[in-house]
C-alpha positions as CSV (number, residue, x, y, z in Angstrom):
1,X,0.0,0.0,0.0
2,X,1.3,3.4,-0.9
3,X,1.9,6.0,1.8
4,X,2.3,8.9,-0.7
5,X,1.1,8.8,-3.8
6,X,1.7,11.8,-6.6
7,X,0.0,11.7,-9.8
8,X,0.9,13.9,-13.2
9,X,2.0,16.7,-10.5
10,X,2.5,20.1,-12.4
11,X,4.4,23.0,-10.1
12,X,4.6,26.6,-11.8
13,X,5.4,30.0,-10.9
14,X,4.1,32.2,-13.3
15,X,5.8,31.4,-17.0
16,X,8.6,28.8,-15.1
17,X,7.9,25.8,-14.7
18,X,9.1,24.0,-11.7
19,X,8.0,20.5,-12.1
20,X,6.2,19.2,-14.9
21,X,4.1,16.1,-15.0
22,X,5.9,14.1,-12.5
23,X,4.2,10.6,-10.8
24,X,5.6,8.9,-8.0
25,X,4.3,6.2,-5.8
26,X,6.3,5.5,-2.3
27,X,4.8,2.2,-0.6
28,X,5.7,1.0,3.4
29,X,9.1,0.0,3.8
30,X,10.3,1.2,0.6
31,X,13.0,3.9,-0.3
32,X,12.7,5.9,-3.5
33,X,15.4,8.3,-4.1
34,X,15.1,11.7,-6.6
35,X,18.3,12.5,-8.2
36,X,19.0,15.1,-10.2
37,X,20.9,18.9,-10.5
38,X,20.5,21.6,-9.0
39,X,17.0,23.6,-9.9
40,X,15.8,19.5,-11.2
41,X,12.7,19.5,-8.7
42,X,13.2,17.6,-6.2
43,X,13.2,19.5,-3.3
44,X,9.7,21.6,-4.8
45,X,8.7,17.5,-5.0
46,X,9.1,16.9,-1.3
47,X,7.6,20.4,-0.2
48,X,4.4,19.5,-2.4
49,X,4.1,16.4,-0.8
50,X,3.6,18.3,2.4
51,X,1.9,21.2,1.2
52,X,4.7,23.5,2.0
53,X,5.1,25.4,-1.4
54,X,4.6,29.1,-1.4
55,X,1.0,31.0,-2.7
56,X,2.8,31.9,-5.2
57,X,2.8,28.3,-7.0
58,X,0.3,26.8,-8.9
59,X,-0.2,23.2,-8.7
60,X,-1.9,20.8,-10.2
61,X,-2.4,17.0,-10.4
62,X,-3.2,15.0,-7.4
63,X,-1.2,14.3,-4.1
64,X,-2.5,11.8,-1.3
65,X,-0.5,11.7,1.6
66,X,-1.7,8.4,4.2
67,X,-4.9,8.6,2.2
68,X,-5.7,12.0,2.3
69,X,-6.0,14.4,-0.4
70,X,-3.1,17.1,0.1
71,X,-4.2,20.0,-2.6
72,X,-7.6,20.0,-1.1
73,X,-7.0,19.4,2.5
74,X,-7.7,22.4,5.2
75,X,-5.0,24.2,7.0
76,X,-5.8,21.6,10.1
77,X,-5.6,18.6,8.3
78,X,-2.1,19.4,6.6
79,X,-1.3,20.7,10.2
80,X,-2.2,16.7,11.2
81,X,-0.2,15.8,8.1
82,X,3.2,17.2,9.0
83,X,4.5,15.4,11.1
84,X,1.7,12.1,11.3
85,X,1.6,11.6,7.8
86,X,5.0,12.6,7.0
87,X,8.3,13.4,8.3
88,X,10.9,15.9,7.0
89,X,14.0,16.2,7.5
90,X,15.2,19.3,6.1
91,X,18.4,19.8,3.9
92,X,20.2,22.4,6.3
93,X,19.9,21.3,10.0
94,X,21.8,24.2,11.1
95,X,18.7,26.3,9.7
96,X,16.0,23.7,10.0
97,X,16.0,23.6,13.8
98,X,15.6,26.7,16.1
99,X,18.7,28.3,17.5
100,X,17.4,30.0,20.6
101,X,15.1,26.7,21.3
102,X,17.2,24.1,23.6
103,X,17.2,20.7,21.7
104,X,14.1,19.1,24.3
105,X,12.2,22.1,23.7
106,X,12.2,20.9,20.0
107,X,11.7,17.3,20.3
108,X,9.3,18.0,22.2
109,X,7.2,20.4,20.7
110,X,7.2,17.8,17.8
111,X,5.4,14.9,20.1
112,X,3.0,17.9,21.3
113,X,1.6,18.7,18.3
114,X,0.1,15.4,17.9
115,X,-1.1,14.6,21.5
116,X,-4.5,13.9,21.7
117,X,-4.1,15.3,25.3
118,X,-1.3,17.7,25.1
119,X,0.6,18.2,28.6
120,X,3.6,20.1,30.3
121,X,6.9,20.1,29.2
122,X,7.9,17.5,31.5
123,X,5.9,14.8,31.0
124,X,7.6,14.6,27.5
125,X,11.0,14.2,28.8
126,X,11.2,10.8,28.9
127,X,9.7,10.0,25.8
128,X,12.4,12.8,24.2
129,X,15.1,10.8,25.8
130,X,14.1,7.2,24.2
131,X,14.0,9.3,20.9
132,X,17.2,10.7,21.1
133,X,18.7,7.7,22.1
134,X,16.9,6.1,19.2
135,X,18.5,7.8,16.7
136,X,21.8,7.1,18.5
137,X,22.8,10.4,20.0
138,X,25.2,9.7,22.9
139,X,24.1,10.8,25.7
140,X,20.8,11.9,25.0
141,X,19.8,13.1,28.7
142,X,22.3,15.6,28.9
143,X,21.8,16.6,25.4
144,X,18.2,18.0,26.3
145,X,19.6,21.4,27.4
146,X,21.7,22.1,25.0
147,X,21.1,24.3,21.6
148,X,21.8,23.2,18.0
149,X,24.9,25.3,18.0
150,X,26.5,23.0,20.5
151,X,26.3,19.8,18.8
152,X,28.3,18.8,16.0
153,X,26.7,18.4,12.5
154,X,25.7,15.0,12.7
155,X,24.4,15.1,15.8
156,X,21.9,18.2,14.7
157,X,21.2,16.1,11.9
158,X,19.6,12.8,14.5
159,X,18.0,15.3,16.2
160,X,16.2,16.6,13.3
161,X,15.4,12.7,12.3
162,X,13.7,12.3,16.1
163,X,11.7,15.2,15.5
164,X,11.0,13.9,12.0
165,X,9.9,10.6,13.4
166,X,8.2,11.9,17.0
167,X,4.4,11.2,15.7
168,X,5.3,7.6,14.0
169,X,4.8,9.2,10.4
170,X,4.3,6.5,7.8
171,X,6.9,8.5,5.2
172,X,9.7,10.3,5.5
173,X,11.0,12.8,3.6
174,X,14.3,13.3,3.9
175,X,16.0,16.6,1.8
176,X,20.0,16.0,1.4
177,X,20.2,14.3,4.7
178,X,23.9,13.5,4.3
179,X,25.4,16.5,2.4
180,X,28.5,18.0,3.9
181,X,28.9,14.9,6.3
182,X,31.9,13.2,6.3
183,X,31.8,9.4,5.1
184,X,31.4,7.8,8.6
185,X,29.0,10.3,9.4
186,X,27.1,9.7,6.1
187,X,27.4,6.4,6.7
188,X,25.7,6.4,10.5
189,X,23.0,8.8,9.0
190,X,22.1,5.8,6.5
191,X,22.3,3.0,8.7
192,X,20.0,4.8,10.6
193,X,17.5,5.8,7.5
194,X,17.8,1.5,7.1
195,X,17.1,0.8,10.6
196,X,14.0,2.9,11.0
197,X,12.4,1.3,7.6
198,X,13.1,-1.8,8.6
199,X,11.9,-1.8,11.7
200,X,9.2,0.4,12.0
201,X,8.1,0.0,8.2
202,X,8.1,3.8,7.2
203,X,8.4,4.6,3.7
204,X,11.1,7.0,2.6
205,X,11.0,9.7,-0.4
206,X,15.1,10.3,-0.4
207,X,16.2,14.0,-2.2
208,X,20.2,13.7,-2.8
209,X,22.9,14.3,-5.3
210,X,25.3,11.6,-3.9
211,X,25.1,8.9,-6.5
212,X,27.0,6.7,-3.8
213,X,23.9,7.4,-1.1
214,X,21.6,6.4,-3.8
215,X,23.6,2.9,-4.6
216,X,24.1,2.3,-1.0
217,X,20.1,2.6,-0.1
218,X,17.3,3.4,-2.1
219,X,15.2,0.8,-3.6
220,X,14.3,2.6,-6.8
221,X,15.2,5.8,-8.6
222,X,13.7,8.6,-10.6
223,X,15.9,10.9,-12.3
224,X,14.4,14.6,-12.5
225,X,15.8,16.9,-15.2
226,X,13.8,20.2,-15.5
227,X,11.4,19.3,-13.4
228,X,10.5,16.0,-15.4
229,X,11.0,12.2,-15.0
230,X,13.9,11.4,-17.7
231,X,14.2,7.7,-16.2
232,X,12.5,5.4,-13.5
233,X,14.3,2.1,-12.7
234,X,15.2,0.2,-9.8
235,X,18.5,1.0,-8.6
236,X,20.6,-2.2,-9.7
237,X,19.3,-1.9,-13.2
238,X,19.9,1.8,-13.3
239,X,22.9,1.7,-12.5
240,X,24.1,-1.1,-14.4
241,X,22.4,-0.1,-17.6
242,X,20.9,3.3,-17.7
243,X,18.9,4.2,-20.6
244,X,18.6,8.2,-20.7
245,X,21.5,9.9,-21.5
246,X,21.2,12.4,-19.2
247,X,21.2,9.4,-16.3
248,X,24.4,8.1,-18.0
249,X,26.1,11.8,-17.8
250,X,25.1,12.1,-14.3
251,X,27.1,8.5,-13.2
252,X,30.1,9.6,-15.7
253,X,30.3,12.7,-13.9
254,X,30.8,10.7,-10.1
255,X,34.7,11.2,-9.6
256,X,35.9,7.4,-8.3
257,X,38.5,5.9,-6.6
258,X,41.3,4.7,-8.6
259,X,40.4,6.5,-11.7
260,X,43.3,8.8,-11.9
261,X,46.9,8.2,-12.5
262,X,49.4,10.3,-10.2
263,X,52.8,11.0,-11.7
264,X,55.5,10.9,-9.0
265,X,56.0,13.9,-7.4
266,X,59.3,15.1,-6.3
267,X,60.1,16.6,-3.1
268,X,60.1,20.5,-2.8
269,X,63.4,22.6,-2.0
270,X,60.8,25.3,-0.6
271,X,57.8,24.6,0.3
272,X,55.3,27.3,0.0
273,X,53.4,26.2,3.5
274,X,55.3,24.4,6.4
275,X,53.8,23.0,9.5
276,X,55.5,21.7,11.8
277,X,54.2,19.8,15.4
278,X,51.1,22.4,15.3
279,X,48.9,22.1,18.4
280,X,45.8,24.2,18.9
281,X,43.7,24.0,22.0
282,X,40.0,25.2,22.3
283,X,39.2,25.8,26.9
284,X,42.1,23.7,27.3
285,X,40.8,20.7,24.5
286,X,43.5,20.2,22.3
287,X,41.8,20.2,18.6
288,X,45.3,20.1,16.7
289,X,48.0,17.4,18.1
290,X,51.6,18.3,17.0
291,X,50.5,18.1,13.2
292,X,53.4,18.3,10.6
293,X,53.1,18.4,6.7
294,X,53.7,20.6,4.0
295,X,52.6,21.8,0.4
296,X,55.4,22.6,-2.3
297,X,55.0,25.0,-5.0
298,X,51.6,23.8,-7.3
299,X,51.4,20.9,-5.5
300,X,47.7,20.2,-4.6
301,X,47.7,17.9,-1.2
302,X,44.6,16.8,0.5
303,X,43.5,16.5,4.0
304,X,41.0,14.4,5.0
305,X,39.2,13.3,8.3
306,X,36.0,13.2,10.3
307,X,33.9,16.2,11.0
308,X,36.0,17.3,14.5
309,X,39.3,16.0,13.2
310,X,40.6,19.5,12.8
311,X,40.7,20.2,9.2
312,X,39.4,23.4,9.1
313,X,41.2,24.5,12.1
314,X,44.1,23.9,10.7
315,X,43.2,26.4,7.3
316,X,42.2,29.0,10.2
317,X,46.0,28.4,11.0
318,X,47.2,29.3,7.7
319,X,44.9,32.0,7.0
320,X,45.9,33.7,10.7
321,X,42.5,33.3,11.9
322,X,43.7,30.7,14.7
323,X,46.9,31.0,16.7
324,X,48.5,27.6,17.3
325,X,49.5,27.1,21.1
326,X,52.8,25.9,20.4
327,X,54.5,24.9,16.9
328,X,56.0,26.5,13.6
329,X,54.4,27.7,10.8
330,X,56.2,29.3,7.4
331,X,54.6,30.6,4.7
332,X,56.8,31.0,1.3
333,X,59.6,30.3,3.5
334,X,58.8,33.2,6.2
335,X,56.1,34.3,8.9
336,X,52.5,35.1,7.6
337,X,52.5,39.0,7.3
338,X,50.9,41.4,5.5
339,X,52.9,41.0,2.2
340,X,52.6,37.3,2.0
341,X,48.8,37.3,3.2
342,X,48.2,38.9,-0.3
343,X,49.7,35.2,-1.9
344,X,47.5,33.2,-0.1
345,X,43.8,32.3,-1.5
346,X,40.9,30.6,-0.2
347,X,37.4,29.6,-0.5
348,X,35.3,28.4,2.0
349,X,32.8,25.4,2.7
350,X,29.7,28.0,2.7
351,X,29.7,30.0,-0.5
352,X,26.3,31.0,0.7
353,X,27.4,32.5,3.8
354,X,31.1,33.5,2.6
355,X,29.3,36.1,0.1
356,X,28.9,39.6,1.5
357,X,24.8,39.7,0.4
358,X,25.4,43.5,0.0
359,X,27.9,43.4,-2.6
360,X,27.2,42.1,-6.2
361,X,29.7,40.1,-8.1
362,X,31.6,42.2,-9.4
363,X,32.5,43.8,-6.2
364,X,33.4,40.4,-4.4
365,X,35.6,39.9,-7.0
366,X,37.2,42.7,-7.0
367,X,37.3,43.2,-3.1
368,X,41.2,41.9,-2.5
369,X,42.6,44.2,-5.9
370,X,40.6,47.0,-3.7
371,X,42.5,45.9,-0.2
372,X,46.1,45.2,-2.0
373,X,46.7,46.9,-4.6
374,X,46.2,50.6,-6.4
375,X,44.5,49.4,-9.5
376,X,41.6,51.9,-11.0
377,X,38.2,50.9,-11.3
378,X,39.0,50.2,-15.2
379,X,41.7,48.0,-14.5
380,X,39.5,46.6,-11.8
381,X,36.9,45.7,-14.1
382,X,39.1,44.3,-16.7
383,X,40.6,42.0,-14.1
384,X,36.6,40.7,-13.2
385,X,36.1,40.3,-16.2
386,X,39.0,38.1,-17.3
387,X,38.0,36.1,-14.2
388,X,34.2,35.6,-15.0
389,X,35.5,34.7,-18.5
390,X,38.0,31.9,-16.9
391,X,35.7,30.4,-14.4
392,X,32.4,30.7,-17.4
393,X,30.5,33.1,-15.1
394,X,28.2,34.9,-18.0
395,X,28.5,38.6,-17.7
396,X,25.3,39.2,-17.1
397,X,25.7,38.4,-13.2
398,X,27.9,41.1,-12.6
399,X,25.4,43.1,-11.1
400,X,23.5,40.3,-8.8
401,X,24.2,39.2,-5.3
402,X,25.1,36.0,-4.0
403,X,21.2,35.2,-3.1
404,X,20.5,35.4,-6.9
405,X,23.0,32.7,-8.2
406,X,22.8,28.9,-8.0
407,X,25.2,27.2,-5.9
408,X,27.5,26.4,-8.0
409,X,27.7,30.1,-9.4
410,X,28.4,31.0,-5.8
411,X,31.1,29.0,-5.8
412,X,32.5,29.7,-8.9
413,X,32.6,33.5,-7.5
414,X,34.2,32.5,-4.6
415,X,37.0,30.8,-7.2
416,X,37.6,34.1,-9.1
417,X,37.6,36.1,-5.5
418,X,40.5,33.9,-4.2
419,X,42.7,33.6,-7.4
420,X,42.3,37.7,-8.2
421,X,45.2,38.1,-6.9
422,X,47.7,35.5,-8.6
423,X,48.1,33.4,-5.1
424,X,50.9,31.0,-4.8
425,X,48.6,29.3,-2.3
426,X,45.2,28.5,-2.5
427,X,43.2,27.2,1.3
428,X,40.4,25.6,-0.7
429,X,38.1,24.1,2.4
430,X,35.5,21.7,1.3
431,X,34.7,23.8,-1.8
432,X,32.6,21.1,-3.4
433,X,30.5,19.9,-0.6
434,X,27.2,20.7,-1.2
435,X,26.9,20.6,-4.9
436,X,25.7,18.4,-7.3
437,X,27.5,15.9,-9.4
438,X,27.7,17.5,-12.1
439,X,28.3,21.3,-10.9
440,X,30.9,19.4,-8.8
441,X,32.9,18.0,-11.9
442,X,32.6,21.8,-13.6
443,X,34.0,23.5,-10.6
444,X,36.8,20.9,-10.0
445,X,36.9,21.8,-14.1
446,X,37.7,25.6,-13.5
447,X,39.9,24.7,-10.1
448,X,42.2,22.3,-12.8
449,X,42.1,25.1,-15.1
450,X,42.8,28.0,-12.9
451,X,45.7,25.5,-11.5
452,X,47.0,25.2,-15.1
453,X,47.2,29.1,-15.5
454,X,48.2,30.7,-12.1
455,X,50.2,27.6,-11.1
456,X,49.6,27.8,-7.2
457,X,49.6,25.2,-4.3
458,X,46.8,24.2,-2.6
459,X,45.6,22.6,0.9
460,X,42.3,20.8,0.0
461,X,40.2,20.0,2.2
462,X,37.6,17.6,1.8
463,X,35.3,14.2,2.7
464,X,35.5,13.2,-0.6
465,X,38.1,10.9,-1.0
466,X,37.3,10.3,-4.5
467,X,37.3,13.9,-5.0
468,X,40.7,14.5,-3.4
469,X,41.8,11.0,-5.3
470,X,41.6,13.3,-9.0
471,X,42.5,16.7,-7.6
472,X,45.5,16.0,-5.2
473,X,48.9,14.1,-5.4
474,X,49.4,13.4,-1.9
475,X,46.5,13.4,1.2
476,X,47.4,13.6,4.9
477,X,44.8,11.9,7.4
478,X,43.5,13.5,10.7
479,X,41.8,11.7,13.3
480,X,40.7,13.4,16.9
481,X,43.6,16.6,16.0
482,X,46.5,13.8,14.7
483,X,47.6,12.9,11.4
484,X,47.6,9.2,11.5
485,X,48.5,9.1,7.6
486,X,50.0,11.1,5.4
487,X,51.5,10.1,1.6
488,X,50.6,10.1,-2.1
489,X,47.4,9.3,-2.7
490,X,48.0,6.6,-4.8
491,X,49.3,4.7,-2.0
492,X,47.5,6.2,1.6
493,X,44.0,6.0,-0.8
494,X,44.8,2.6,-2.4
495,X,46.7,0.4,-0.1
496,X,46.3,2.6,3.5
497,X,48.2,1.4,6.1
498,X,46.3,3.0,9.2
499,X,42.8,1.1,10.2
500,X,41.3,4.3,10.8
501,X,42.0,5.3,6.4
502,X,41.0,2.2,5.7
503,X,37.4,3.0,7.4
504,X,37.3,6.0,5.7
505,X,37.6,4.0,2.4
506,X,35.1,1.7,3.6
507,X,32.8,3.7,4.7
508,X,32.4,5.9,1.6
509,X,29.7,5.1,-0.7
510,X,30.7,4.2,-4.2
511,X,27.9,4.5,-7.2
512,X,27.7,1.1,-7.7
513,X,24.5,-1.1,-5.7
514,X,25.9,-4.4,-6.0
515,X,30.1,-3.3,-4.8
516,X,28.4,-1.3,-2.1
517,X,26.0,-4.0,-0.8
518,X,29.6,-5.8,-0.3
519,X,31.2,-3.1,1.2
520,X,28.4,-2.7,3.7
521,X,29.2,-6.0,4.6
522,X,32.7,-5.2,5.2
523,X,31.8,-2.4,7.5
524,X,29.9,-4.5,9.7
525,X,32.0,-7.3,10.0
């Protein structure tokens, strides 16, 4: 029997046409997953489903959500919807749950709302607690008091999954549940997803760009492109023989393990950045642990780790945003001043957030010639334009602000801000994260381009190990503030010689159903 079922759905605002005669059926215990790009659908899909989209969309067709009739149900009955009917869980948790409401206060209210008999606060404690513990937060008492800020991103994204599941919906919805986790993260977030449809038989409408999520989980696939159905399969014979050709670009696009040959790389004379036994503490926690390595002039090196590891603390290093408690840091061969800061690039995991939303594009880009240097506005503009030119920005963005442009445009911005300069290194912090597959291959596109004409070094950090596998020559692993690894990656991503790489390996999801159902084997051996 089908918990949600959506016939010839039509979604339009004014003359554009968000989805366009889409049909989907999700039954008990089954996992469908939407894939597609950016601007595809999917997510306009999932907020349809719920009744969610704006006045300003028209939609037709038919919806039935647990029997009922979404486009002609009340305001009360979607209110009994949300939350009984369906669960969501929300792309962003960060944004999804309420920053100034403690984490019971949420979990709660979500039980509340669909209490026959509503009662005080405390009476629900309990019942948060089993949830929490549930979705396998450690801890889960303690964690009651505590705000979203203070928990880590997976743990904001189980929380968001108890309040999704607080009512015993008979779907889930689950928006990009697993976007900008790390692998073992990822990889707890689907277990999870797996447990709760197996044992409590909820259906689940999955919304992701990870190809590798889709092999390691769903049960059948559409594939959305402009808002219509280009293919519907199950997910072994979709991924073994696509028919669309759009389905076939999207897996060609999935960067892979092992698919790129790395030349030998000698050893630098001079590096351009040197660390050496780096520690950092946070309150007396030390986040960095006496950390060495180094990047030599063009050389791209990876770094790698779990969310917590202390990846990005170590870029704030770099950058002169965090000041190490003890260790040694050189930057072209000297301390990081105000000369050499003007050789250094970088581009953050956010584009989103990274974007002044008061300046347009042509002003971000300009922003360091502006700061450093005494060019004229003509000379300015010249230099933004030769920059939208190399990382295929049209023109006509040069006037919008970063809430105007896709993700991917945002990012490509944020590409052209940190190379305007002509860095000799480039701090490039999870720049892919969030995008698509196929926006993902065009910006590592541009990067490999940008790399070919400004010749810089780069610290990239990343979750994807098949991402730093075609981008990088040699990858250094963190765990808990060490490096436990470090080496080129044909050898630390091939044949790793630490247990803790080799779980990273195994725990990130390749776009293949019937390797992955092996390696999920591995794992829980």
């Amino acid at each position: 029997m089908s918990v949600l079922e959506i016939t010839d759905l039509r979604v339009s605002y004014g003359s554009a046409v968000a989805v366009d005669g889409l049909s989907v059926a999700v039954d008990r215990g089954e996992i469908v997953a939407l894939v597609g790009e950016s601007g595809s659908g999917k997510s306009t899909v999932a907020l349809a489903a719920l009744g969610l989209l704006p006045r300003s969309a028209r939609v037709e067709g038919a919806i039935t959500l647990a029997g009922q009739d979404v486009l002609g149900a009340t305001p009360e009955q979607l209110r009994q919807l949300r939350g009984r009917g369906a669960g969501m869980v929300f792309q962003e948790p960060m944004t999804a749950l309420n920053p100034v409401r403690t984490i019971g206060f949420q979990v709660a209210e979500a039980i509340r709302n669909h209490d026959p008999e509503p009662q005080r606060h405390k009476r629900y404690h309990d019942r948060c607690v089993r949830l929490l513990e549930r979705v396998g937060v450690p801890d889960a008492r303690s964690r009651l008091g505590q705000y979203p800020h203070q928990l880590s991103g997976g743990l904001r994204q189980r929380v968001l999954i108890a309040i999704a599941i607080a009512a015993g919906p008979g779907l889930i919805l689950a928006d990009e549940p697993t976007t900008a986790l790390d692998v073992t993260v990822q990889q707890q977030i689907l277990d999870l997803l797996r447990d709760i449809r197996d044992t409590e038989g909820a259906g689940t409408l999955l919304i992701t760009h990870n190809l590798g999520v889709v092999a390691d989980i769903a049960d059948r696939v559409l594939v959305l492109r402009n808002g219509k159905v280009v293919e519907e399969a199950d997910t072994e014979t979709l991924f073994a023989s696509p028919r669309a050709a759009y389905t076939r670009q999207l897996l060609a696009a999935v960067p892979r393990l092992g698919d790129t040959a790395h030349e030998e790389q000698p050893e630098p004379e001079r590096p351009v950045l040197k660390l050496e036994d780096i520690v950092v503490e946070y309150h007396g926690r030390r986040v960095v642990d006496t950390v060495s390595l180094h990047v030599g002039p063009g050389e791209f090196v990876g770094l790698v780790g779990e969310s917590g590891s202390g990846k990005t603390t170590l870029a704030q290093c770099v950058l002169g945003l965090v000041t190490p408690k003890s260790g040694a840091m050189t930057v072209f061969g000297g301390k990081l001043d105000q000369k050499s800061r003007r050789r250094l690039g970088a581009v953050f995991q956010d584009p989103a957030s990274s974007l002044d939303p008061t300046m347009t594009v042509e002003q971000t880009i300009a922003e360091p010639l502006v700061i450093h240097t005494k060019a004229g506005r003509a000379e300015r503009r010249r230099k933004v334009l030769d920059l939208m030119d190399a990382v295929e920005l049209p023109q006509a963005l040069l006037d919008r602000r970063g809430h105007e442009l896709s993700g991917g445009q945002r990012q490509r911005v944020s590409l052209a801000r940190a190379v305007v300069l002509g860095p000799d290194l480039l701090i490039a912090d999870e720049p892919t994260s969030a995008l698509d597959v196929s926006v993902q291959a065009a910006v590592l596109d541009v990067l490999a381009r940008l790399h070919t004409e400004f010749g810089f070094g780069c610290l990239f950090i990343s979750h994807d190990l098949a991402v730093v596998d075609r981008v990088c020559e040699r990858v250094a692993v963190l765990r808990a503030g060490q490096l436990v690894e470090q080496g080129p990656c044909a050898t630390v991503l091939h044949t790793p010689s630490h247990p803790y790489t080799q779980a990273l390996l195994l725990a990130s999801p390749v776009p293949d159903p019937v390797v992955q159902r092996d390696r999920r084997r591995l794992t829980s051996a």
